[in-house]
C-alpha positions as CSV (number, residue, x, y, z in Angstrom):
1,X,0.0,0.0,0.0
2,X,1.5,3.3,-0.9
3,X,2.4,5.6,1.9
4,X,1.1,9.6,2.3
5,X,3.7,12.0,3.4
6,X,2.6,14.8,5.6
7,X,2.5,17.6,2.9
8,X,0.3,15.4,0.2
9,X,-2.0,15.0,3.2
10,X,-1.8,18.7,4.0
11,X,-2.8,19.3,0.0
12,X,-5.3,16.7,0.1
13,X,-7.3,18.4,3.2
14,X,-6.4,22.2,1.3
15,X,-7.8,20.8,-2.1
16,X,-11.1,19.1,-0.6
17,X,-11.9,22.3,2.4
18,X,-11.7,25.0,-0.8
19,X,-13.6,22.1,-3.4
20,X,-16.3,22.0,-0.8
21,X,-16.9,25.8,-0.2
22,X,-16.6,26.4,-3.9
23,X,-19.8,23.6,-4.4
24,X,-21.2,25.9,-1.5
25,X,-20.9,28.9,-3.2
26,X,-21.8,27.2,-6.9
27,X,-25.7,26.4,-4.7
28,X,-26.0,29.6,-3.2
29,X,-25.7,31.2,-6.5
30,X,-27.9,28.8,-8.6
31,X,-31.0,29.4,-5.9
32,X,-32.7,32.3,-7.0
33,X,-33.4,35.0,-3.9
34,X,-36.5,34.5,-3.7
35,X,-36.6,30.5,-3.6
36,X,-33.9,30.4,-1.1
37,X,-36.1,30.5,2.3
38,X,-37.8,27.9,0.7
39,X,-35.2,25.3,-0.6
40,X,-33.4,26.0,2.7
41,X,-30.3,25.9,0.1
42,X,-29.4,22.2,0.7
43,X,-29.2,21.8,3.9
44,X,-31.4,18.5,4.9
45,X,-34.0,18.4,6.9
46,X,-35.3,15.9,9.0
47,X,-39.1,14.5,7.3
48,X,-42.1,14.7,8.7
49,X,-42.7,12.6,11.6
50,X,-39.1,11.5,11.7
51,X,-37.7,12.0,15.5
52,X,-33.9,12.9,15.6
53,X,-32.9,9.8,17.2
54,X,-35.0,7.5,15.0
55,X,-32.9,9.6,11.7
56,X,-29.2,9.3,13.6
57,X,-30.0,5.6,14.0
58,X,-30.4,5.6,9.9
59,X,-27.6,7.8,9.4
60,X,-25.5,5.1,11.4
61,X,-26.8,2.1,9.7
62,X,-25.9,3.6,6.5
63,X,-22.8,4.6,7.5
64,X,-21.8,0.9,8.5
65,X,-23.2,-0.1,5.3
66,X,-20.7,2.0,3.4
67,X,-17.9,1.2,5.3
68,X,-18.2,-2.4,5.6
69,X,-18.8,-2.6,2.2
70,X,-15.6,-0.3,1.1
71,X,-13.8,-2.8,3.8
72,X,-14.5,-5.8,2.0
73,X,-14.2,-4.5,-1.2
74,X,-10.9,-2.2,-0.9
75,X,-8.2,-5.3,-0.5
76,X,-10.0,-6.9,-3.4
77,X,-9.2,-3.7,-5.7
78,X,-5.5,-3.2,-4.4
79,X,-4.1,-6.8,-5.1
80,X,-3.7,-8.0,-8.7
81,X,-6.9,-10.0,-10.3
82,X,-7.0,-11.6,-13.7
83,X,-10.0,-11.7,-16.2
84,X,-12.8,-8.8,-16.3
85,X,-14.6,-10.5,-14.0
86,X,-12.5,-10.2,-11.0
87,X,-13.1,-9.0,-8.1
88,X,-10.3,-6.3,-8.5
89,X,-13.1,-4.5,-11.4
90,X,-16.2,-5.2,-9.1
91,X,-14.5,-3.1,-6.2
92,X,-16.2,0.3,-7.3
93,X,-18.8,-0.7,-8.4
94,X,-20.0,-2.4,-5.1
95,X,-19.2,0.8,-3.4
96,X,-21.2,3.0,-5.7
97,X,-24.2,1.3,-5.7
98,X,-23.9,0.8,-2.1
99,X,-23.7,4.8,-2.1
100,X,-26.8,4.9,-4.3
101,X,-28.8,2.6,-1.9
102,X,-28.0,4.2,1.0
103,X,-28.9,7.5,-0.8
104,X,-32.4,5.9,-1.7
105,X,-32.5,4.9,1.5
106,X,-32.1,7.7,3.7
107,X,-33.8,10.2,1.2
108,X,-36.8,9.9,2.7
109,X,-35.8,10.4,6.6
């Protein structure tokens, strides 16, 4: 497994703090004025009759889904495989349609 120095880790928090304001930024400018009170300018929402703990028990459920799922399928992708059907070009996409069922999930809550 490769190793990160200290200054590509510094880069790599620098690069994703400024990607995520600029996304920020890219929102708040796409919302008209006068639709922004009522898109609330993505920031979730808990849905109707959904308590708080019942949606951080989701939000945790989810969360292990994702990781377990990048667990098992990260070692598969690093090592060599053979063939297009091996495990090493399944990898991703186990984790993004585990992303996409979590999102369909969750969306609701």
């Amino acid at each position: 497994m490769p190793s990160t120095k200290p200054s590509q880790a510094v880069m790599f928090l620098i690069g994703q703090l400024s990607g995520s304001v600029m996304g920020a930024l890219l929102v708040c400018a796409a919302i008209p004025e006068a639709k922004k009170s009522t898109h609330n300018v993505g920031l979730p929402e808990l849905g109707d009759n959904v308590k708080p703990a019942e949606a951080f028990l989701c939000e945790v459920i989810l969360t292990f889904m994702l990781t377990f799922v990048f667990f098992v399928a990260y070692p598969a992708y690093i090592t060599s495989g053979s063939g297009f059907h091996s495990q090493r070009n399944n990898a991703p996409m186990a984790v993004g349609f585990t992303i996409t069922v979590c999102y369909f999930a969750g969306f609701a809550i």
